[in-house]
C-alpha positions in Angstrom: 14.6 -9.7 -4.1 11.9 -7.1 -2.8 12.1 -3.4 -4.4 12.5 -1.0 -1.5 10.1 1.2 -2.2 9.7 5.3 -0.9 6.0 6.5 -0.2 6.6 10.2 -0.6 3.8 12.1 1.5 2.9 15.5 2.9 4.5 19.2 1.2 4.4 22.4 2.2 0.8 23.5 1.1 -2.5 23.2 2.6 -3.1 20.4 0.6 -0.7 18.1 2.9 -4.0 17.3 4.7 -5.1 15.2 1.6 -1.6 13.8 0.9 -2.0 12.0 3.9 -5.2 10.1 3.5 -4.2 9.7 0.1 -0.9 7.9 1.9 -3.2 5.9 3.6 -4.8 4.3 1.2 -1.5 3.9 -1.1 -0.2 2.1 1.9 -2.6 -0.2 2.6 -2.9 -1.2 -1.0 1.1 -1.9 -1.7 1.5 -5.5 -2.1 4.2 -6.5 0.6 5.0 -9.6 -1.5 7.0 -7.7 -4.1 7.9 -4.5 -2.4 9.1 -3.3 1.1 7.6 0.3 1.9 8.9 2.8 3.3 6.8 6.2 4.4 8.8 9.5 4.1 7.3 12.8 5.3 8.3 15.7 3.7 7.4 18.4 5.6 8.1 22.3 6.4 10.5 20.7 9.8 12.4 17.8 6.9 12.2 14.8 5.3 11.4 12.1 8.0 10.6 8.6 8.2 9.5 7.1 11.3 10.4 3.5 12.4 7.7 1.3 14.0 9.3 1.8 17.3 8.4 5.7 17.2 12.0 6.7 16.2 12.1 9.1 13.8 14.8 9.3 11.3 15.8 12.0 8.8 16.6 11.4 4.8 20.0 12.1 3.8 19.2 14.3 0.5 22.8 14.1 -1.1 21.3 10.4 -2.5 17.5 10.0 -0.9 19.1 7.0 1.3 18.1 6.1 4.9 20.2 5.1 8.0 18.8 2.7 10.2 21.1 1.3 12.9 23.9 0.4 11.0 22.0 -0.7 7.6 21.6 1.9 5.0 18.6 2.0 2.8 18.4 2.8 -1.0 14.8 3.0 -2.9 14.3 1.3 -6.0 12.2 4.0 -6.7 9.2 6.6 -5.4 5.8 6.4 -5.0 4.7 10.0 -5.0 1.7 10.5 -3.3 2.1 14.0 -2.1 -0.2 16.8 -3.8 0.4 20.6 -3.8 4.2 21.6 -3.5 7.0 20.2 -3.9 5.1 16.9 -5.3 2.6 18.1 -7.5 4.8 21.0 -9.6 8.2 19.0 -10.7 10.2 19.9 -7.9 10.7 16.8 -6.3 10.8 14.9 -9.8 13.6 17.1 -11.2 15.3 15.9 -8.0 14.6 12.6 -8.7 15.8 12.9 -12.0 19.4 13.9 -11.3 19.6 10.9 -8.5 18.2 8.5 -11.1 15.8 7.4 -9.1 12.5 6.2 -11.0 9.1 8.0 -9.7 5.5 7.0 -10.0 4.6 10.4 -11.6 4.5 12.6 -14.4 7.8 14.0 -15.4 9.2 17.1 -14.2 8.3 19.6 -17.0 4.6 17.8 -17.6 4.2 18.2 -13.6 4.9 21.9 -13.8 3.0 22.5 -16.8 0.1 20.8 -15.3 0.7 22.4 -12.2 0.3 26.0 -13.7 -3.3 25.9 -14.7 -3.1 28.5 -17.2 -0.3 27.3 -18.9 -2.1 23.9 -19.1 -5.1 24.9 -20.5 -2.6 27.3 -23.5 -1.1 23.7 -23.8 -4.3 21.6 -24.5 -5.8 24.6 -26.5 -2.7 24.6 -29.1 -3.1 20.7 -29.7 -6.8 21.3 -30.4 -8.5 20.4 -26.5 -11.7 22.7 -26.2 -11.0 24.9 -23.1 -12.9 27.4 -21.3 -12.1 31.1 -22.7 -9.7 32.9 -19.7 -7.3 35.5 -17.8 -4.1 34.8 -16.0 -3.8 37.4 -13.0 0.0 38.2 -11.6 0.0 40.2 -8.2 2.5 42.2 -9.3 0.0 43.6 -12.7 -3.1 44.6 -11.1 -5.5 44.4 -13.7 -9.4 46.2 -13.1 -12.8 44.1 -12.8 -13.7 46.5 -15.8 -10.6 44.9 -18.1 -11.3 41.6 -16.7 -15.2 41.9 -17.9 -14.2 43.5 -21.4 -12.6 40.4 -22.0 -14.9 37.7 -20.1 -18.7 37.1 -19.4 -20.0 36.5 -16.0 -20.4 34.1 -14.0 -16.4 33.5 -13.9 -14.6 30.6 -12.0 -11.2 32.3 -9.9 -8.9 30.3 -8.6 -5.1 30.3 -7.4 -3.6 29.4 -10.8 -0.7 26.7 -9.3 -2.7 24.7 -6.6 -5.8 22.3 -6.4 -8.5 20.1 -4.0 -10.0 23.6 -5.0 -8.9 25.6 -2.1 -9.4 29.4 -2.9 -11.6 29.3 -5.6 -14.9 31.0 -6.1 -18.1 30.9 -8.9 -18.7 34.2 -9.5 -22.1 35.8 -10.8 -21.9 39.6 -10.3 -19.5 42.0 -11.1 -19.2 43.4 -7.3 -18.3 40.3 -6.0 -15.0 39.8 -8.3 -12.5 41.9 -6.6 -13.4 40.2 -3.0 -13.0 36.4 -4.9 -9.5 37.8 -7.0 -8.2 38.5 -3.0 -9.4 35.4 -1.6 -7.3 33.6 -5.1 -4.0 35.8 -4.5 -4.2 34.6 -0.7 -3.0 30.9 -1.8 -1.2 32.0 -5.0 0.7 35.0 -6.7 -1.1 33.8 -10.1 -4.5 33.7 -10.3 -7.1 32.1 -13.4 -10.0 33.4 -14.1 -12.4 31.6 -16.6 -15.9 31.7 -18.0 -18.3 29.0 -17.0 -19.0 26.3 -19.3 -22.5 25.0 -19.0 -23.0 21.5 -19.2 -22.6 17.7 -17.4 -18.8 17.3 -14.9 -16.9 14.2 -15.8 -14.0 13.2 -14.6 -11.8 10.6 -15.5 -8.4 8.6 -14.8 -6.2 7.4 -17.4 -2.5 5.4 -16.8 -0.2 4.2 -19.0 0.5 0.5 -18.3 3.5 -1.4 -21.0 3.0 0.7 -23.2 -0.9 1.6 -23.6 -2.6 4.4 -22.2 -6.1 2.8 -20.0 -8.6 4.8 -19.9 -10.4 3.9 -16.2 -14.5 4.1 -16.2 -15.8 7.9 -16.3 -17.4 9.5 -13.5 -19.8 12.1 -13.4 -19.6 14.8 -10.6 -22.8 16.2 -9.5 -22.4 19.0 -6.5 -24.6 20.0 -3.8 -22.9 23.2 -4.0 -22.9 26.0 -6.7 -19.7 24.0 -7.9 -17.4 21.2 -6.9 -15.3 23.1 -4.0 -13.4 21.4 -1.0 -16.5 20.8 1.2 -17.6 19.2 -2.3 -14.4 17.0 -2.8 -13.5 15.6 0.8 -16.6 16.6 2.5 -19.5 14.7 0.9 -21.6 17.6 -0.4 -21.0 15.6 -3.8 -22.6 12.7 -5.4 -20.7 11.1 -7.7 -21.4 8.3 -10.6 -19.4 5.6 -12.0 -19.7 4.5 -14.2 -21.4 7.7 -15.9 -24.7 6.9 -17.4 -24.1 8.5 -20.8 -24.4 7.7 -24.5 -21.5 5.6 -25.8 -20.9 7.8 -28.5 -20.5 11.1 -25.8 -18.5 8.4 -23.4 -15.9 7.5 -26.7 -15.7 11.1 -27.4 -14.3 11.7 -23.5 -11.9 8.6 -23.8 -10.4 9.3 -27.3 -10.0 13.3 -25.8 -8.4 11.8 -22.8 -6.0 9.3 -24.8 -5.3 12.8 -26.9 -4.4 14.8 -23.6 -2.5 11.8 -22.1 -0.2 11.8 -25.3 0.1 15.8 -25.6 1.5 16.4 -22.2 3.6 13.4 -22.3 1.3 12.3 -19.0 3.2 9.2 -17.2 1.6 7.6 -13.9 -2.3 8.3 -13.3 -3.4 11.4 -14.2 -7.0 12.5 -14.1 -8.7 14.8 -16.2 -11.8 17.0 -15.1 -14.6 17.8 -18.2 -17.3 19.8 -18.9 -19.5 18.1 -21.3 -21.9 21.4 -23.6 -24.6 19.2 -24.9 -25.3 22.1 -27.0 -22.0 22.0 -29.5 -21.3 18.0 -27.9 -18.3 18.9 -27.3 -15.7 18.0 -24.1 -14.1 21.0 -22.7 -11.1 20.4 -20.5 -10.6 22.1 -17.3 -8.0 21.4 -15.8 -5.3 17.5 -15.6 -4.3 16.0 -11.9 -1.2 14.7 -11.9 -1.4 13.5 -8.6 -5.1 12.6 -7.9 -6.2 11.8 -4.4 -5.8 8.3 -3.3 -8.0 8.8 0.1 -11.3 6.7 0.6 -13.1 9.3 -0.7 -11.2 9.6 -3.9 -12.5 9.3 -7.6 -9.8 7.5 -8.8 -10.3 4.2 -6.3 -13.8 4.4 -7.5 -13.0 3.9 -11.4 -10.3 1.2 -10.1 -12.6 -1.3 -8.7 -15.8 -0.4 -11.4 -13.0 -1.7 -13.7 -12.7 -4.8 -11.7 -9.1 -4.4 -10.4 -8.0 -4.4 -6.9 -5.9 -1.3 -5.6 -3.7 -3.9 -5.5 -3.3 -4.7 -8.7 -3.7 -1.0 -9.7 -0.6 0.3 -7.5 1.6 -2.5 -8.8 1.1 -1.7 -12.2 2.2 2.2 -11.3 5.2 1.1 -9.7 6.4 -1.7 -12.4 5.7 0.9 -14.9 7.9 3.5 -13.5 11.0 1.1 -14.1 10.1 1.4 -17.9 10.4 5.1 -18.3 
């Protein structure tokens, strides 16, 4: 029999936008042989999904089920394709977990972790990960551009600390323009990082775990129009991006077996993918920051690696799902 399948989309941040091309896609891609799919909105107004007639119909939460006439609908299991709150930071997987409902995503604690950039970079620095030298900001502790500079050199990278598709961050490269880019941070989050640039090549890579081995997907390299890879950079075009990256095998194995390392330290499960500064100077990978939900939309990185790896999305999503029955 078909798995009835739940394609969790939307939240509660700003990032919903993206959730739902990355739904889109996801959608599209689900192979209807094996699985029937069922969209579920999860918004600020409920948890809805709409039938083909127009109907809309609201989850009950006690169990994740569905009514529909007079059947009742149970899910095999999730397809989380929500970013930002509450699909992105454990919330929804901790939920999961005490249904027993098998998810598509990282666990609960590895999604909060990962959520929290700060805490992910502590993480990856205390299993040996080169990361970028850095403050974490509370709103409740004001701290002074003069302690921030006695610890960092400009230019500095702020950004909300729990968040992503880079919404609120700014490069910084003078000291009068910090306390103006700390505000515009604190607007999206109460916790804000703020890190020294690393100099050096963007990669960005995918990596899943499929029965039982971690694949690394083909590596990208990012290369922005703007001063760094913002929003208008991400979903806008004002990007070019590569794959596969045309680098030196022994730089590309250095990425993949860093990746594999991450992967395994944070107990990753689903896709993840994991953003690098390559310094050509000391040849080494510095991590900035792991995606436990990447995008999924058209413009995505990680349907770019897919197919330069020579699977369909197909293929790809169907591997997620019969994975998640194997956690």
């Amino acid at each position: 029999m078909k798995k009835n399948i739940a394609l969790v989309t939307g939240g509660f941040s700003g990032e919903a936008v993206i959730s739902y091309k990355t739904a889109v896609t996801i959608d599209k891609n689900l192979d209807r042989e094996k699985f029937n799919i069922y969209i579920i909105d999860i918004n600020p107004l409920g948890w809805f999904y709409q039938l083909p007639d127009g109907r809309k119909t609201e989850i009950d939460k006690n169990d994740f089920s569905l009514q529909i006439d007079n059947d009742k609908i149970s899910f095999d299991a999730v397809f989380i394709g929500m970013h930002g709150t509450p699909g992105e930071d454990g919330k929804l997987q901790g939920y999961f977990d005490t249904l027993k409902i098998p998810y598509t995503s990282c666990d609960a604690a590895t999604s909060a972790i990962t959520f929290n950039k700060r805490y992910t970079v502590a993480v990856a620095a205390m299993g040996g990960i080169s990361v970028a030298k850095s403050i974490h900001l509370f709103k409740h502790t004001p701290v002074s551009v003069q302690q921030i500079l006695d610890q960092l050199r400009l230019p500095l990278f702020i950004k909300p600390n729990n968040g992503g598709s880079s919404i609120g961050m700014s490069k910084v490269h003078d000291r009068e323009d910090m306390e103006a880019a700390i505000q515009n941070a604190f607007k999206e989050d109460d916790q804000v990082l703020i890190e020294e640039m690393i100099t050096g090549r963007e990669f960005t890579v995918g990596v899943f775990k499929t029965k039982g081995n971690i694949i690394v997907l083909p590596i990208t390299e990012v290369k922005s129009q703007k001063d760094f890879f913002d929003y208008e950079a991400k979903y806008q075009g004002a990007s070019t991006e590569e794959t596969p990256a045309k680098i030196d095998e022994l730089v590309a194995d250095k990425i993949r077996d860093t990746v594999k390392k991450i992967y395994s330290i944070f107990n990753c499960r689903g896709v993840v993918r994991i953003d690098f500064i390559y310094n050509e100077e000391n040849g080494q990978p510095y991590m900035l920051e792991i995606n436990s939900i990447p995008g999924q939309s058209e413009a995505s990185i990680i349907p770019q690696q897919v197919k330069v790896m020579g699977w369909s999305l197909k293929e790809f999503y169907t591997k997620l799902v019969e994975e998640c029955f194997n956690k």
